[in-house]
MDAnalysis code that builds the backbone (N, CA, C; Angstrom):
import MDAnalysis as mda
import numpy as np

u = mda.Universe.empty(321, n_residues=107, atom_resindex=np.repeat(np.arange(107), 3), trajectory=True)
u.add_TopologyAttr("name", ["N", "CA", "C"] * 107)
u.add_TopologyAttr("resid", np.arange(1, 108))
u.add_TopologyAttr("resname", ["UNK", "UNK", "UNK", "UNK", "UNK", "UNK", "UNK", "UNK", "UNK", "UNK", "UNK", "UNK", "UNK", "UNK", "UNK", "UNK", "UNK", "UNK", "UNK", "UNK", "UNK", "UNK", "UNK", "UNK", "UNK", "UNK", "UNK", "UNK", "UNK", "UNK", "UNK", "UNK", "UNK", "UNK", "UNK", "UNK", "UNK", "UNK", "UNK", "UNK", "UNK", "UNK", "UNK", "UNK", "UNK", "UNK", "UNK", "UNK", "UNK", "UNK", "UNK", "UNK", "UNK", "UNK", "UNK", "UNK", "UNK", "UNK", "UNK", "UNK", "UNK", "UNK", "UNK", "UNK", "UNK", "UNK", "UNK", "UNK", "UNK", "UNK", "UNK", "UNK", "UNK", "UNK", "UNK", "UNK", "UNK", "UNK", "UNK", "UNK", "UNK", "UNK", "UNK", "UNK", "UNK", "UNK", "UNK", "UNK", "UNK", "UNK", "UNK", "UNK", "UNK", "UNK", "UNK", "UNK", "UNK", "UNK", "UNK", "UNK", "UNK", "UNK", "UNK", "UNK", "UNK", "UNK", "UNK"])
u.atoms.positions = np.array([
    [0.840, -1.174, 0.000],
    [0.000, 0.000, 0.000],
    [0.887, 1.240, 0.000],
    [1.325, 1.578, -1.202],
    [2.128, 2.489, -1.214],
    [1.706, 3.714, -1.915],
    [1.194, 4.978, -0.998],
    [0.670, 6.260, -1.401],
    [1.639, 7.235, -1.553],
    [2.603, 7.298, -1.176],
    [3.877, 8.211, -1.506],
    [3.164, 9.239, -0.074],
    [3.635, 10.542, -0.076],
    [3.883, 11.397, 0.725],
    [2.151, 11.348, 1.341],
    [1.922, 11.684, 2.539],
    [0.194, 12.021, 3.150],
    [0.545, 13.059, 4.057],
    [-0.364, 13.991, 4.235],
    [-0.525, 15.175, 4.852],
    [-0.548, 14.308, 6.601],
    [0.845, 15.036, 7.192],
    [0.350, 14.898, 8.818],
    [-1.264, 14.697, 9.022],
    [-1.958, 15.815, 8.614],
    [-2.933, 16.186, 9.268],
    [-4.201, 14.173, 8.663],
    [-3.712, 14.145, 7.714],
    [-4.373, 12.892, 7.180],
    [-4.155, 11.922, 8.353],
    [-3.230, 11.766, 8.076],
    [-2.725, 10.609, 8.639],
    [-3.536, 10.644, 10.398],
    [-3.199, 12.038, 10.887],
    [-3.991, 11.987, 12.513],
    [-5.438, 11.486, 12.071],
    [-6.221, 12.070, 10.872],
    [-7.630, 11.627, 11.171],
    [-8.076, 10.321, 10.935],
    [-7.147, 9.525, 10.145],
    [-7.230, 7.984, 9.826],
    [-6.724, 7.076, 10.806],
    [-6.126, 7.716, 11.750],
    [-5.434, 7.126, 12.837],
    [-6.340, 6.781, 13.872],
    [-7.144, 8.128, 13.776],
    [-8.042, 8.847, 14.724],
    [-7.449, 8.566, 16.290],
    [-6.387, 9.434, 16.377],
    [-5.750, 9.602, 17.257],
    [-5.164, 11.060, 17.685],
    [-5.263, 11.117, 19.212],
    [-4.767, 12.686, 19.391],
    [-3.535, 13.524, 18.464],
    [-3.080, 14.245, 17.868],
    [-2.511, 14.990, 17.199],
    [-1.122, 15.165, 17.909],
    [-1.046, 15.189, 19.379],
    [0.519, 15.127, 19.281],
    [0.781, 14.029, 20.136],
    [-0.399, 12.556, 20.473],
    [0.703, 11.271, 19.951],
    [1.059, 11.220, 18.574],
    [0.545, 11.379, 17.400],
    [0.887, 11.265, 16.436],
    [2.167, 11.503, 15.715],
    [2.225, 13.022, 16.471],
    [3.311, 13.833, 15.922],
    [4.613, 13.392, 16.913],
    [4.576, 12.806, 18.122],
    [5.616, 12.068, 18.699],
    [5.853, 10.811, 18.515],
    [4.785, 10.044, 17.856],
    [5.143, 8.657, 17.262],
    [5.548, 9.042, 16.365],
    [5.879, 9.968, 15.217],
    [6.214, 10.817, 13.931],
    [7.813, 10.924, 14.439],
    [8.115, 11.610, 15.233],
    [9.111, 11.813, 15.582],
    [9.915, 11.000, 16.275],
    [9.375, 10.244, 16.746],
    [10.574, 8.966, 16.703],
    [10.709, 8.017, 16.110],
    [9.393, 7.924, 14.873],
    [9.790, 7.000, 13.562],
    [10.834, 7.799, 12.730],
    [10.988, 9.309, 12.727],
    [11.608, 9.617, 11.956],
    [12.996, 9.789, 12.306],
    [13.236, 9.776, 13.690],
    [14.713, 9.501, 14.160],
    [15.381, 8.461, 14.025],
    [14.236, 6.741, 14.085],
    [15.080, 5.470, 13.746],
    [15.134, 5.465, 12.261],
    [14.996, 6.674, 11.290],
    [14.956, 6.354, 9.832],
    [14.024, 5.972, 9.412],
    [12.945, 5.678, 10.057],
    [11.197, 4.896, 9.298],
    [10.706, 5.657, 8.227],
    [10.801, 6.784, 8.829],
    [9.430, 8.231, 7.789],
    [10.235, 9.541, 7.459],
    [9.960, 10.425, 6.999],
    [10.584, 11.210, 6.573],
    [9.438, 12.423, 6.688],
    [9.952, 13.426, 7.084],
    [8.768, 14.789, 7.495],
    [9.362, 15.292, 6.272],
    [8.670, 16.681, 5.976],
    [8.863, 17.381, 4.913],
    [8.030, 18.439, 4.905],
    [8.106, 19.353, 5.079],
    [6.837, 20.494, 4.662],
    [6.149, 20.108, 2.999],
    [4.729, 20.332, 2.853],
    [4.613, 20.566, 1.437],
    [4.711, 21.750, 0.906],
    [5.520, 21.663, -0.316],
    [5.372, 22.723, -1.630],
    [4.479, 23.344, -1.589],
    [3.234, 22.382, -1.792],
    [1.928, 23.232, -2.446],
    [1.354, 24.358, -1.138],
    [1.963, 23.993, 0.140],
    [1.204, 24.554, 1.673],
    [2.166, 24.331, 2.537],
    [3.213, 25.219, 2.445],
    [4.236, 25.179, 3.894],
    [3.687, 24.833, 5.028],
    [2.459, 25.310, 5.323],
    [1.864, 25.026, 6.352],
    [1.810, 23.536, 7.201],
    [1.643, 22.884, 5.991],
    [0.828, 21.438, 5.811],
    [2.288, 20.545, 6.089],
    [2.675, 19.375, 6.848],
    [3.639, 18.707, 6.945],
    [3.152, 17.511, 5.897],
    [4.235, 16.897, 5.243],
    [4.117, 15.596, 4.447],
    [5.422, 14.525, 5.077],
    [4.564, 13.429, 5.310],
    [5.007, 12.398, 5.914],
    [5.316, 10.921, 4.892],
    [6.256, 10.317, 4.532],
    [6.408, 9.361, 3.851],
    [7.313, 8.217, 4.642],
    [6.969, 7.073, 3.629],
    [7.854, 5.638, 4.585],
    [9.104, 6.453, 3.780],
    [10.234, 5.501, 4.407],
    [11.539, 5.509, 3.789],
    [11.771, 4.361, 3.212],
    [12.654, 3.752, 2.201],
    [13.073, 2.323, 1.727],
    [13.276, 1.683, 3.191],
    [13.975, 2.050, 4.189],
    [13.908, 1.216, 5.088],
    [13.157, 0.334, 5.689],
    [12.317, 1.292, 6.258],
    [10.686, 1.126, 6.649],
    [9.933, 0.486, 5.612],
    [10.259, 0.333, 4.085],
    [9.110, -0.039, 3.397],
    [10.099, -1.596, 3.701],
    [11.244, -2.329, 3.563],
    [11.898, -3.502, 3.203],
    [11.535, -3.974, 5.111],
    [11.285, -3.314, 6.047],
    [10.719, -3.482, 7.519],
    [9.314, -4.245, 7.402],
    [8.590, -3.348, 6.414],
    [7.348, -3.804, 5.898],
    [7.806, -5.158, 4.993],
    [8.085, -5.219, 4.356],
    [8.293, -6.903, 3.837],
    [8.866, -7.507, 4.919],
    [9.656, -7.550, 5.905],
    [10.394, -8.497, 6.091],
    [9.616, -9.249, 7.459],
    [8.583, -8.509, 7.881],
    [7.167, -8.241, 8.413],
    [5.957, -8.907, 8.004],
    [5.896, -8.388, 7.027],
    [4.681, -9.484, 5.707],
    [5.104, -10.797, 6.050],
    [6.562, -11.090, 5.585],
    [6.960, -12.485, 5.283],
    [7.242, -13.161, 5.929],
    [7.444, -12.556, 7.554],
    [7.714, -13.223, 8.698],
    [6.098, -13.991, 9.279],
    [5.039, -13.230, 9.272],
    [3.918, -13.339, 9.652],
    [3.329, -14.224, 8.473],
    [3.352, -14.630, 7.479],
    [2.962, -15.314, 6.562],
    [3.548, -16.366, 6.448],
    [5.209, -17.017, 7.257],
    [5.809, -17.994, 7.939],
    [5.097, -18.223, 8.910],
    [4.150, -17.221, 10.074],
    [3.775, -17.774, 11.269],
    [2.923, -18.463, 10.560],
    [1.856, -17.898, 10.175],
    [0.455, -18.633, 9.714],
    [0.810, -20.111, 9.260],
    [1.842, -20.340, 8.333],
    [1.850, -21.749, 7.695],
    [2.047, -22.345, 8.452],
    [2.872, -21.752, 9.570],
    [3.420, -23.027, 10.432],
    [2.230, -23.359, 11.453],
    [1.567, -22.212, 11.619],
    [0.788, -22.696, 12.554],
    [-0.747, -23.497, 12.621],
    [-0.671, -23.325, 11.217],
    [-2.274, -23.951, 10.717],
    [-1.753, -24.906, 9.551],
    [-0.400, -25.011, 9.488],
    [0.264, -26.520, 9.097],
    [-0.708, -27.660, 9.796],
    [-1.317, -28.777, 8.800],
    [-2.076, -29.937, 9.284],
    [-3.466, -29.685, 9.243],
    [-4.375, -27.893, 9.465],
    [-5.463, -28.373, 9.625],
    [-6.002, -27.894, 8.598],
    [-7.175, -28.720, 8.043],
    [-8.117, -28.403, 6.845],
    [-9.307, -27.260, 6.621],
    [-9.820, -27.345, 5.359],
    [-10.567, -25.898, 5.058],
    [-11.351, -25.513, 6.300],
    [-11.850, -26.197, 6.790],
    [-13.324, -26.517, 8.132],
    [-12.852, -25.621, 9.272],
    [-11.722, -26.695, 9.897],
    [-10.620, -26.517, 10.758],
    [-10.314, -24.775, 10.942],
    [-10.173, -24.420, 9.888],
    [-9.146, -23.285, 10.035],
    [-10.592, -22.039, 9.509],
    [-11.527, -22.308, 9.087],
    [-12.449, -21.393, 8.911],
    [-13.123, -21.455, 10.680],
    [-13.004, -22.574, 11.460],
    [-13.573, -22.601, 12.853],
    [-12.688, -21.997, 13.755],
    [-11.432, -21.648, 13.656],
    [-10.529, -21.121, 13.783],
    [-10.801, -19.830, 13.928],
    [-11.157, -19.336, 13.110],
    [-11.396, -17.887, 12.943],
    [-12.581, -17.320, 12.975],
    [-13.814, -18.077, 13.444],
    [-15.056, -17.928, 13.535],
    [-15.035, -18.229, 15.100],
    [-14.802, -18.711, 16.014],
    [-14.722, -18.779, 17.317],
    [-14.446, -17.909, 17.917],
    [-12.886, -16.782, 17.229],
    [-12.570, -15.823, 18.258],
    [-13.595, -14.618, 17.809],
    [-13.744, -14.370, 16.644],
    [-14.489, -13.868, 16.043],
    [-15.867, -13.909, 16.641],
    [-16.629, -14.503, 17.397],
    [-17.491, -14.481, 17.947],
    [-17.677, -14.204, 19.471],
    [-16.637, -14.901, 19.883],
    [-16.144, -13.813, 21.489],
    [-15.834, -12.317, 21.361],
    [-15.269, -12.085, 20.154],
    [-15.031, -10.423, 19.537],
    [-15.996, -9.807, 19.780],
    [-17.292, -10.281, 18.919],
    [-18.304, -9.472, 19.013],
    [-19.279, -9.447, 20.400],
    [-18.930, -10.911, 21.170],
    [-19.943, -10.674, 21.997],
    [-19.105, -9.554, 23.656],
    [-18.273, -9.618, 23.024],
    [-16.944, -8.533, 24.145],
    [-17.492, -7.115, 23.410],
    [-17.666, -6.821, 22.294],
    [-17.680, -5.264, 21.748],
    [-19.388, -5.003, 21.796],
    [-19.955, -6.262, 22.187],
    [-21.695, -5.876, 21.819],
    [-21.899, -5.249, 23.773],
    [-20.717, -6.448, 24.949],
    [-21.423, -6.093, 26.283],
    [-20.357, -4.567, 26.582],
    [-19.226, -4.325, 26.116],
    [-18.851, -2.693, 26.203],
    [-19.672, -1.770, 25.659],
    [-20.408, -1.736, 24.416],
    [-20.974, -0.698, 23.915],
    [-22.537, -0.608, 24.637],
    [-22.702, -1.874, 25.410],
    [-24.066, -1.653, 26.303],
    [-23.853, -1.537, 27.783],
    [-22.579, -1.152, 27.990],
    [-21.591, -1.091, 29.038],
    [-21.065, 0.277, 29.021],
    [-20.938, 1.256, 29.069],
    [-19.649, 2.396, 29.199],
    [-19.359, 2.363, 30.171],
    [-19.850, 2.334, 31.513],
    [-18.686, 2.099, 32.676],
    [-17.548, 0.914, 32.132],
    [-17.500, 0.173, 31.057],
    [-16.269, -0.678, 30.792],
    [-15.725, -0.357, 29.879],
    [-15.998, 0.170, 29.651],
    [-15.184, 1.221, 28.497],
    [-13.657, 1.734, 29.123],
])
């Protein structure tokens, strides 16, 4: 999923997260080399945020590690198996997000 540069301000509302965790998770991705800040051209105003090659080969090496877990771990079981697999937690999911949202003291 590679969009090239996104407006800070994007990125906080897709995050939907306070604005300066963002901008301090920003800033220390961009100190280990992850992202890269930049003002935009078109709006000094406006900060533009991008991965770096680093961060994007982090992202593969990520993909491919987690796509080793899966085989290994659902190594042996069949279509059934592994669709019950994921329909079990999947159903504690919802019945955990149905008693919080009729819950806010658990929130």
């Amino acid at each position: 999923m590679d969009r090239g540069a996104v407006r800070q301000t994007e990125l906080i509302g897709v995050l939907d997260l306070d604005p300066s965790t963002v901008t301090k998770t920003l800033q220390r991705l961009e100190q280990t080399g992850h992202v890269r800040r930049r003002p935009d051209p078109a709006d000094r105003r406006t900060v533009l945020v991008e991965a770096t090659d680093e961060s994007c080969a982090l992202h593969t090496a990520v993909g491919e590690a987690w796509g080793s877990l899966e085989e290994q771990t659902l190594a042996g079981l069949g279509p059934a198996e592994r669709t019950e697999l994921v329909r079990v937690p999947a159903k504690a999911e919802k019945n955990l997000c149905r008693e919080t949202a009729d819950r806010p003291d658990r929130r």
